[in-house]
N, C-alpha and C positions, 0 to 999 in steps of 0.2 A: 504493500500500500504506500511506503512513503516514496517511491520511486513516482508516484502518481503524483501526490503532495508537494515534495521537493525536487526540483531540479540537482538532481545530486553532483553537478558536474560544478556547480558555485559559479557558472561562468555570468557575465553581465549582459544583460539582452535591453537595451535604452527603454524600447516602447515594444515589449513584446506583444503587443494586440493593440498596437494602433489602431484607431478605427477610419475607414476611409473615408473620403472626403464629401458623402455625399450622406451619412450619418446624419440624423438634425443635431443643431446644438440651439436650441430655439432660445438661450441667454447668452448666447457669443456676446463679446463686446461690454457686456455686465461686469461692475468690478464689484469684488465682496472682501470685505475686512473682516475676518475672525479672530474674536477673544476667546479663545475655547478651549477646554479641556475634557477629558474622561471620554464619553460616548453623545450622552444628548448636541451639546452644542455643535462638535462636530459630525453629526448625522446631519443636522443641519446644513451647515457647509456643503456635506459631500451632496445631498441632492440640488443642491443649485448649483456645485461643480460638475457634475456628470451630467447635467442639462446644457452645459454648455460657458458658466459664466468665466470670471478669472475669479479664482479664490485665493488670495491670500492667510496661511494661517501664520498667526504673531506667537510668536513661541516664549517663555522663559528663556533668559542665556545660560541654562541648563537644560532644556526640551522638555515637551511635553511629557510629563510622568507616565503615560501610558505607552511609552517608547519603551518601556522596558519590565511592565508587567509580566508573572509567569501565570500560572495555572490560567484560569477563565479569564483572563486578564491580558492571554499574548496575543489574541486573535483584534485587540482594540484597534489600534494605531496603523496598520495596514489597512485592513477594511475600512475602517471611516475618514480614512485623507486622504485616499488617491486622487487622483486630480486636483491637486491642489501646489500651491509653493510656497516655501518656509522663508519667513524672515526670523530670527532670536534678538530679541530687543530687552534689555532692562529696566523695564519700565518705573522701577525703583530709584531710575537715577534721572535728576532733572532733564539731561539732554534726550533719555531715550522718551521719556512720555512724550518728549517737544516729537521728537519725530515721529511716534506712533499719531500721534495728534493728528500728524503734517498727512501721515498714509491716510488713516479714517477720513478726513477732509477732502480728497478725493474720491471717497465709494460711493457709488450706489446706495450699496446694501453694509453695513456693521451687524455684526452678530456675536454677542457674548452669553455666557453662562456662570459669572463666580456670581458670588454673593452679593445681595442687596448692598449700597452704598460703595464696595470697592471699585468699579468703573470710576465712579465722580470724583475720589480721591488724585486721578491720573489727569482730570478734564476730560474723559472718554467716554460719559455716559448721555445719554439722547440730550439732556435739557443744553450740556455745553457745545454738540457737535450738530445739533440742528441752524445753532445760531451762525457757525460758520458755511454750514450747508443746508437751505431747509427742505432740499430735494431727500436729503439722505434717508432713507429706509432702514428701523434700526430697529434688531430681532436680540428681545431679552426673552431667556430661556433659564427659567428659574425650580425650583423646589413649588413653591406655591404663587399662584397670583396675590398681587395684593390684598392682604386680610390679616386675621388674627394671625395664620399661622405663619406669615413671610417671614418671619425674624426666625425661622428653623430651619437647622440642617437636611437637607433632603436627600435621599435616596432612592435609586431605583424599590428597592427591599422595604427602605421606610413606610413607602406610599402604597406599593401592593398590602402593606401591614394593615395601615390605616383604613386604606380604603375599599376594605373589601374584597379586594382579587387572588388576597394567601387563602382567605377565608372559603373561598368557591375552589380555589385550587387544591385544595391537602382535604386529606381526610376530617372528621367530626374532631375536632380537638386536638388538630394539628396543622395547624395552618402551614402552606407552604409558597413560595414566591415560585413564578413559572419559571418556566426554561432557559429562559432567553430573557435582553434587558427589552423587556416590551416599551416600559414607559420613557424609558432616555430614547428610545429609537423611535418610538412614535411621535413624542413631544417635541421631539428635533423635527420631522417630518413637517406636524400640526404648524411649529415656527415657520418654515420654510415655506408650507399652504401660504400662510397667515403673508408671508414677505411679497410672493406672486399676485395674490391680492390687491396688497399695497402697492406695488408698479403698476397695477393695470388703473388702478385710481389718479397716482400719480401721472400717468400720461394724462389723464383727464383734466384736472387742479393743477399740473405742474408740482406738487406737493407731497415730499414725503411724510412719514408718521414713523411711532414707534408698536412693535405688533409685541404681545408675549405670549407665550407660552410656559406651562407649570406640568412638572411629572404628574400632584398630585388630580390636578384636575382632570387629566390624560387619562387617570387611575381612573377617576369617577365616571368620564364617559365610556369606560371600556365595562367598566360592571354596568350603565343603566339600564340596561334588559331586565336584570337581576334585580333593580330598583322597580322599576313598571313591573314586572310581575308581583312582588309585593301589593304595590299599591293596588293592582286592578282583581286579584286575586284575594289580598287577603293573608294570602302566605307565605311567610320566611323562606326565601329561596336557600336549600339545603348546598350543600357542598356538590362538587360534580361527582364525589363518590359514592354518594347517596342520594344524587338528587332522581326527583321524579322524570324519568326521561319524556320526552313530548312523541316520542315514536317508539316501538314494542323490540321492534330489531335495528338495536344501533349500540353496537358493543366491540369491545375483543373476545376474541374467544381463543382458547388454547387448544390447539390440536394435535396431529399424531407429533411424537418426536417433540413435545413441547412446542413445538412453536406455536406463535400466534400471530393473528391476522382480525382487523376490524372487518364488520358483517356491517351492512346495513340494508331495511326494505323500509322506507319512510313513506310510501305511498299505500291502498288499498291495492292498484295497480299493481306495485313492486313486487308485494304478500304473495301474489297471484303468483305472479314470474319466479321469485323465490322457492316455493313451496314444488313448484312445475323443474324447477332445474337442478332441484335438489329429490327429487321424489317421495317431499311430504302430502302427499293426496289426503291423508287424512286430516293433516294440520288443516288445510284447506278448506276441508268441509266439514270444519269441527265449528258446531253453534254457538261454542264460548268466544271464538274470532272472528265475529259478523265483517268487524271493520277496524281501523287501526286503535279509536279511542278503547273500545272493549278489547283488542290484545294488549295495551296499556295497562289497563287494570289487572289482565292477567297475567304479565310478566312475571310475577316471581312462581309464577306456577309454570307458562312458558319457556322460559330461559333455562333452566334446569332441564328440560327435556331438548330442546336444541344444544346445548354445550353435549350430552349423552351422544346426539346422535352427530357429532359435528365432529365427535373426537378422533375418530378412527380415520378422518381424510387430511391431508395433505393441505400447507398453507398454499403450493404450487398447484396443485389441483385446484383448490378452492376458488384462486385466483385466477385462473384461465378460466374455471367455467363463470363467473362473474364477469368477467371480462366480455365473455361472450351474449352475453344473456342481457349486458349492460347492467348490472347493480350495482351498488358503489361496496368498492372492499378500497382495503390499505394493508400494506404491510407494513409491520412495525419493526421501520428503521432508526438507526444511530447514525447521526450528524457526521460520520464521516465515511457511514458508506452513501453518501450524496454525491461523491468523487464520483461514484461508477454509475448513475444515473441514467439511464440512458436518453431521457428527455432531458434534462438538462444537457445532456453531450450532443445530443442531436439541433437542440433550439439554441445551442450558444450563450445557454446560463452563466456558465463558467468561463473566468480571463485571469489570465496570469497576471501577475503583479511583479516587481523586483522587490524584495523585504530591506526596508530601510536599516534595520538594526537589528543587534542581537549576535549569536550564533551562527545565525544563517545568512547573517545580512551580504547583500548582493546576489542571492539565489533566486528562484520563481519559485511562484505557490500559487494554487489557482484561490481565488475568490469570486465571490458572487457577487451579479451584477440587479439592477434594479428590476421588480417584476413587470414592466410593462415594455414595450413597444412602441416607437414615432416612427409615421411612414414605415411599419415595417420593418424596423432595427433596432436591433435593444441599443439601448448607449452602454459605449464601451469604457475602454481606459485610454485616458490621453495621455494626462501625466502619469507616473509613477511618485507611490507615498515616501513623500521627500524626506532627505535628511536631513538632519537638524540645519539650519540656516542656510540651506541650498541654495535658495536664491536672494540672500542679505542683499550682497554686490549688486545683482543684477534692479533691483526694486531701489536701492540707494543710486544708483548712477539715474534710472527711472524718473525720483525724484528732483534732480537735479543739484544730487551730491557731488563736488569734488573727491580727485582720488586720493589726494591728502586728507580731507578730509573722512573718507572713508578709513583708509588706512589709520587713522587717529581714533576714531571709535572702537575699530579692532583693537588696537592698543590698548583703549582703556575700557577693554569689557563691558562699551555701552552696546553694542551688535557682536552676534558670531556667522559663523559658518563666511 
């Protein structure tokens, strides 16, 4: 598998999946200044960098902390900055915030995520940089929207806590946070909706604004199904391990050899087709399962007799004859057998990257690219995720830096790279 994973030869490939030139980039020309760290704020970035714009990220003169995360932690900093280029500025020292100041006052778009008040400390945050620009479009990406709870530390983990989605996800009395940073990568997304918005108004007013987005609130819109069922119902929506399913076959089920494989017939139709391809005739014409609300009720009576008769076949069998018949099944994979996919290898899911740092750095790894489609092309990778102050030089000379002066900053660790 890692030979799939890693280009094990370490060789350097610039733009290993350039994308050609007729690709859209429907924010060419767009410039975006990023304050960002961790996952949210750059998920932001990278969707309006792989749409096309120029993204700038403004680094620490020590790089972004997620440059060098291990465990769940190492897949950050590649995946969410390709397309983009690195300035390292210190913005702790008078001269480097004058020049971050100098970059922001030429974007578009600014887009930060630390905490409440540190931006304005710098003169970086929307009320100082509208006054210099009042085109600028400026994407704060916070913990909470303005309320009680802004003055708290936020977390992916915190906000699923709070808000309901540990609760739906983990068992009765154990709540558990999903898989994946749902709400730093939505919430960045949500900002970046929010930014597109704002240009499309902007052309209209001439006039930028400031958009935010909040993990927590992210949280809340991701459970409100879970809320409207409450209110319209009446009843405490239960966890997904116990909750009341809304259709009679929609599960895993474990079959020969252990394996398992999700079932589903969410139709009356389905039931039919179901019952017909598997050679339940009696199930079928049994009076307890007129239609799907009454096999509902009968689930715990039903499902015990399906898992009996489901055990003895094959998830490969199961799978082809579903396939055929059109029911929906899944096989239950792990995140890195996605490498061998064969839709994604076939649809161009997957683009090499070159890894900025680390162990590996300088080698390829494939990542994943955005789920949709322009004109029939996914957007690819243009840049590769830069190394710490890639393009300092390049964006200082930009500005209309001298190279004495550049060379003097270097010196005095107000820029790197």
């Amino acid at each position: 598998m890692m030979s799939t994973l890693i280009n094990e030869t370490g060789t350097m490939n610039a733009e290993p999946n350039a994308p050609s030139a007729d690709i859209p980039q429907p924010l060419k020309g767009l410039r975006v200044v990023e304050f960002t760290h961790m996952v949210m704020g750059p998920t932001c970035g990278m969707v309006l960098a792989d749409m096309g714009a120029e993204v700038i990220k403004v680094e620490p003169i020590d790089g972004d902390r997620t440059r060098h995360l291990l465990g769940s932690g190492a897949g950050f900093f590649p995946l969410f900055n390709r397309n983009k280029k690195s300035i390292a500025i210190d913005l702790r020292r008078p001269e480097g915030a004058e020049l971050a100041r100098k970059l922001a006052a030429g974007a578009d778009v600014v887009a930060e995520n630390f905490k409440p008040g540190t931006m304005g400390k710098y003169g970086l945050d929307y009320a100082a940089l509208s006054q210099v620009n009042p085109r600028c479009i400026y994407i704060s990406l916070k913990g909470f929207l303005p309320g009680p709870y802004d003055h708290r530390t936020a977390l992916d983990e915190v906000v699923q806590m709070m808000g309901g989605l540990a609760y739906m996800t983990g068992r009765p009395g154990d709540p558990l946070r999903a898989g994946t940073s749902v709400n730093d990568i939505m919430g960045g997304m949500f900002g970046a909706i929010g930014a597109l918005g704002a240009l499309i108004q902007r052309g209209i007013t001439g006039k930028g604004q400031e958009v935010q987005s909040a993990l927590f609130e992210n949280n809340v819109f991701l459970v409100g199904q879970h809320m409207l069922q409450y209110a319209i119902t009446g009843q405490a929506a239960a966890p997904m391990p116990e909750r009341i399913s809304a259709w009679a076959v929609y599960d895993v089920f474990t079959v020969k050899d252990g394996e398992q494989i999700f079932l589903a017939a969410v139709s009356d139709a389905q039931w039919d087709t179901f019952c017909d391809a598997l050679g339940f005739a009696d199930l079928k014409a049994d009076p307890r399962y007129p239609d799907n609300n009454a096999r509902v009720k009968q689930r715990p009576h039903l499902l015990p007799i399906l898992r009996e008769r489901l055990a003895g076949r094959s998830a490969a069998e199961l799978a082809a004859l579903f396939e055929k018949v059109g029911l929906p099944f899944a096989p239950i994979r792990k995140p890195e057998e996605l490498y061998e996919d064969e839709h994604l290898l076939a649809t161009g899911g997957l683009a090499d990257i070159t890894l900025p740092d680390g162990a590996r750095a300088g080698q390829t790894a494939k990542t994943t690219l955005f789920p949709f489609t322009m004109d029939g092309h996914r957007l690819g990778v243009r840049l590769q995720p830069p190394t710490l102050g890639q393009h300092t030089v390049e964006l200082l000379r930009g500005m209309g830096y001298a190279e004495a002066d550049i060379q003097r900053l270097h010196a005095q660790r107000v820029v790197a790279g």
